[in-house]
C-alpha positions in Angstrom: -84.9 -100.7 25.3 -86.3 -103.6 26.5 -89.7 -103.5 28.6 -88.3 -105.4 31.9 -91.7 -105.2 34.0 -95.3 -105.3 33.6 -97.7 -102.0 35.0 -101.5 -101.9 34.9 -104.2 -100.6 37.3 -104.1 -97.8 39.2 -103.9 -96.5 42.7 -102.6 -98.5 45.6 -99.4 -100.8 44.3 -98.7 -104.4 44.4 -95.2 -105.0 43.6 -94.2 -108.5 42.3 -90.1 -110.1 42.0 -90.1 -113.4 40.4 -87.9 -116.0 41.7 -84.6 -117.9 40.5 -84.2 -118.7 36.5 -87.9 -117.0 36.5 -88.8 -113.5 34.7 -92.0 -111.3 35.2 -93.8 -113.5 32.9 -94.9 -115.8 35.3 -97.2 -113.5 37.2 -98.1 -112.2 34.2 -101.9 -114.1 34.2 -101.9 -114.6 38.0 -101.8 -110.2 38.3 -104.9 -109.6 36.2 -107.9 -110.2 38.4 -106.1 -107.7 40.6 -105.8 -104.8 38.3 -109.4 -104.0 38.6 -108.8 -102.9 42.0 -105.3 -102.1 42.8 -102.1 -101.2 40.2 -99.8 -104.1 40.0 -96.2 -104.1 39.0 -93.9 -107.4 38.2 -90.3 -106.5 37.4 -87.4 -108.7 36.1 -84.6 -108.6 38.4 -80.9 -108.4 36.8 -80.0 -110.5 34.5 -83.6 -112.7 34.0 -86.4 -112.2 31.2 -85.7 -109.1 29.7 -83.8 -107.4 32.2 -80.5 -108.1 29.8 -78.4 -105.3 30.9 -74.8 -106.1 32.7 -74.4 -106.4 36.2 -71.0 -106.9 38.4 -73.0 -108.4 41.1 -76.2 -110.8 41.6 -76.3 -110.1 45.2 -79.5 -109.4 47.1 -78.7 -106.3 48.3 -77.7 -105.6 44.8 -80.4 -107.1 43.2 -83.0 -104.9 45.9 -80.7 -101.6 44.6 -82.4 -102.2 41.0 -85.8 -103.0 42.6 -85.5 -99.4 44.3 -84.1 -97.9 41.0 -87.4 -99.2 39.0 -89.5 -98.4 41.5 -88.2 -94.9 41.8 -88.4 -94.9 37.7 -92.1 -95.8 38.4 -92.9 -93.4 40.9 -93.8 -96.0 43.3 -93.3 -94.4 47.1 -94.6 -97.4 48.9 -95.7 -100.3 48.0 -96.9 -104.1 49.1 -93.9 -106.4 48.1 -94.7 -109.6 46.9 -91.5 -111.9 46.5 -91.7 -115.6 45.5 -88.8 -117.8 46.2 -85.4 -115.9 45.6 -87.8 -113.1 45.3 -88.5 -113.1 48.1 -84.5 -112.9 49.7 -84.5 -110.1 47.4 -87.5 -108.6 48.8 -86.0 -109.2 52.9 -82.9 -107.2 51.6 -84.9 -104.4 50.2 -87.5 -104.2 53.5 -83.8 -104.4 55.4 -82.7 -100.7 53.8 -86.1 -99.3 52.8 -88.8 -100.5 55.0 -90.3 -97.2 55.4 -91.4 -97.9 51.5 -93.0 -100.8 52.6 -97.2 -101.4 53.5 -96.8 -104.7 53.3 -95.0 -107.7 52.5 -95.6 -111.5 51.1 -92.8 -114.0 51.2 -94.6 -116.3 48.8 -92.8 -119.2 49.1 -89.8 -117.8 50.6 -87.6 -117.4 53.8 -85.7 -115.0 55.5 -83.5 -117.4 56.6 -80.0 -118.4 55.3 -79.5 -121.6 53.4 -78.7 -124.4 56.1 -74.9 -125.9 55.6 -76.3 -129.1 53.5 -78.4 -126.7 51.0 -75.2 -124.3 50.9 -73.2 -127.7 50.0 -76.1 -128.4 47.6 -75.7 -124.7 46.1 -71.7 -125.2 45.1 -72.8 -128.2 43.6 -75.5 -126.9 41.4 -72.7 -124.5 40.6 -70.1 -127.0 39.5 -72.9 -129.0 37.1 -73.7 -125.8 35.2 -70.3 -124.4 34.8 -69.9 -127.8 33.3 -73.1 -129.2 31.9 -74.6 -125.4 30.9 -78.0 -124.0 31.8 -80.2 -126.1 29.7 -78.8 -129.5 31.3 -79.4 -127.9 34.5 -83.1 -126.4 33.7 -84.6 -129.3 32.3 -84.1 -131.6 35.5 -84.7 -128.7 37.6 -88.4 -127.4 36.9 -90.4 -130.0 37.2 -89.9 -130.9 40.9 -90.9 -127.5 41.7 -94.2 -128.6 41.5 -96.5 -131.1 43.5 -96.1 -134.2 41.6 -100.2 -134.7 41.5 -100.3 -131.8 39.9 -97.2 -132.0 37.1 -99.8 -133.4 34.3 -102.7 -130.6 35.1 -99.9 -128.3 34.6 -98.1 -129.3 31.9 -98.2 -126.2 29.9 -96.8 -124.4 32.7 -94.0 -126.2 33.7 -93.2 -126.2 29.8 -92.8 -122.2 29.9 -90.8 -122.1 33.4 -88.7 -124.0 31.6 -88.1 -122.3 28.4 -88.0 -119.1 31.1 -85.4 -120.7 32.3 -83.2 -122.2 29.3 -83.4 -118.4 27.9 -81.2 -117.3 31.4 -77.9 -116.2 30.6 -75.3 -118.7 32.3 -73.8 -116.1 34.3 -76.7 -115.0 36.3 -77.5 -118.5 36.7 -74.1 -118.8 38.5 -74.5 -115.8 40.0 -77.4 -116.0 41.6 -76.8 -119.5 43.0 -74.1 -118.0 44.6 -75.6 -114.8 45.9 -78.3 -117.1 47.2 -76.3 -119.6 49.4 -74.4 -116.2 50.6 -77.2 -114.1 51.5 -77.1 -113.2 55.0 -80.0 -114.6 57.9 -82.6 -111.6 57.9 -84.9 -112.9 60.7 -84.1 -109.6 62.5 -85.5 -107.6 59.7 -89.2 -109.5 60.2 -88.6 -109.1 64.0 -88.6 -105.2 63.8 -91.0 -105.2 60.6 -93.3 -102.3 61.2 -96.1 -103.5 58.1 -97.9 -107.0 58.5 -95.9 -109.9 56.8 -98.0 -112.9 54.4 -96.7 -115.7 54.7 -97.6 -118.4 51.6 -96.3 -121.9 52.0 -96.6 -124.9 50.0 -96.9 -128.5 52.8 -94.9 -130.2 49.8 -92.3 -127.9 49.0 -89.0 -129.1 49.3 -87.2 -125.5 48.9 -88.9 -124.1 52.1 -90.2 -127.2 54.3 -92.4 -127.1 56.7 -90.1 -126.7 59.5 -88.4 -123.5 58.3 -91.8 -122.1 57.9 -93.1 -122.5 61.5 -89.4 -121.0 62.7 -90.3 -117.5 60.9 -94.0 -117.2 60.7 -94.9 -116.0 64.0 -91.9 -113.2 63.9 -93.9 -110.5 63.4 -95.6 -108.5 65.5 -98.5 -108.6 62.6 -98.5 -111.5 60.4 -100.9 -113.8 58.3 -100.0 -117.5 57.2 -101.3 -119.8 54.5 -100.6 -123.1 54.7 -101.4 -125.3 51.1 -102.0 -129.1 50.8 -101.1 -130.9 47.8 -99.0 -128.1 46.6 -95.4 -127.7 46.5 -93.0 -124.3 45.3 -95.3 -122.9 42.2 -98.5 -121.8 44.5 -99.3 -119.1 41.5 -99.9 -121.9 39.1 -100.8 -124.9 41.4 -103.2 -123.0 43.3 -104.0 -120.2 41.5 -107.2 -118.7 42.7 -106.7 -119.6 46.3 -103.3 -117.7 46.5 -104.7 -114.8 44.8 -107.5 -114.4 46.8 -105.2 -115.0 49.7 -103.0 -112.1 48.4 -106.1 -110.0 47.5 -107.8 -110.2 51.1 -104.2 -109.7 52.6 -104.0 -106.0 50.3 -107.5 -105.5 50.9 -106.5 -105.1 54.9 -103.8 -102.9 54.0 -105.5 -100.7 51.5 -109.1 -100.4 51.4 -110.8 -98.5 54.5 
């Protein structure tokens, strides 16, 4: 069987869901500092990296149904949830039916908040080009933006293995989870009544989660931290490496260590 997450360190868990077209792999170097002090966990959601087994549905709440599976598999009782990008819808539908697992949470460049109507538009779109085009038309265009354009040359390696990430993802979870992303439901509510402090991470240049939908969810919670980055846009774990994880680190640190 195919090993479809990464487990080291002990004791108090860090739980991390990669993001759309993404696997496990990319916070595979990002996690290691943090293993000296707290056990971290990255799992590949259905259908990426070598999570290859068949699904009938790429929704979020689906998608959170595995998380909870692994995790049980794991023995993980509760946990802080890390979620970047569609990660991080998947992480709101799992804190919407488990929260009691939950110490914490980190929508790392993320949103609880439904796709707007243009982006939804935008979505269908994407969907008609790949059904037509394929995933590696799609991919090769797609990565790069993702990233700050000062720092595209810096990080050329990187972008590189996004996108062979990404060409290796099966064509129908790409158009599955396109769709199950511009259908997810608003969760605002669930960071409302969130009884765990919420991380916020958000990129000033990203054009997936600008600026403005940030500052309409940040100050939801009753307990919540916010990082705002310069010169970085939708790839935080590789265009700003060491100040995200130290970010993360102090946020855990508040959660775990007495």
């Amino acid at each position: 069987m195919a090993n479809t997450y990464i487990d080291a360190g002990s004791v108090d868990a860090l739980v991390f869901l990669h993001g759309f077209c993404e696997s496990k792999q990319v916070w595979a170097e990002f996690m290691k500092p943090l293993q000296q002090q707290f056990r971290t966990i990255a799992l590949d959601l259905p259908g990426h990296g070598e999570n290859t087994d068949a699904t009938s549905s790429y929704s979020m709440e689906s998608m959170a149904e595995h998380v909870k599976a692994q995790l049980d598999g794991l023995s993980v009782k509760k946990c802080l949830l890390i979620g970047h990008s569609m990660g991080g819808y998947v992480s709101m539908a799992f804190a919407e039916r488990y929260g009691h697992m939950l110490n914490g949470l980190c929508l790392f460049h993320s949103s609880a908040l439904p796709d707007t109507e243009e982006k939804k538009e935008n979505r269908s779109k994407t969907i008609d080009y790949v059904e037509r085009h394929g995933v590696v038309n799609f991919i090769n265009p797609f990565v790069e933006p993702l990233f700050y354009q000062e720092n595209r040359l810096r990080l050329k390696a990187e972008i590189e293995m996004m996108k062979e990430i990404g060409r290796q993802t099966p064509k129908d979870t790409v158009l599955g989870a396109l769709a199950a992303m511009r259908d997810r439901p608003d969760r605002a509510q669930v960071l409302q009544e969130a009884k765990y402090p919420v991380l916020f991470i958000f990129g000033k240049e990203d054009g997936a989660v600008p600026l403005e939908k940030a500052l309409e969810q940040c100050h939801l919670p009753d307990n919540s931290m916010v990082y705002f980055i310069g010169k970085t846009g939708h790839m935080g774990m590789f265009e700003r490496t060491y100040e995200t994880r130290k970010t993360l680190q102090k946020f855990a640190e508040t959660i775990f260590v007495s």
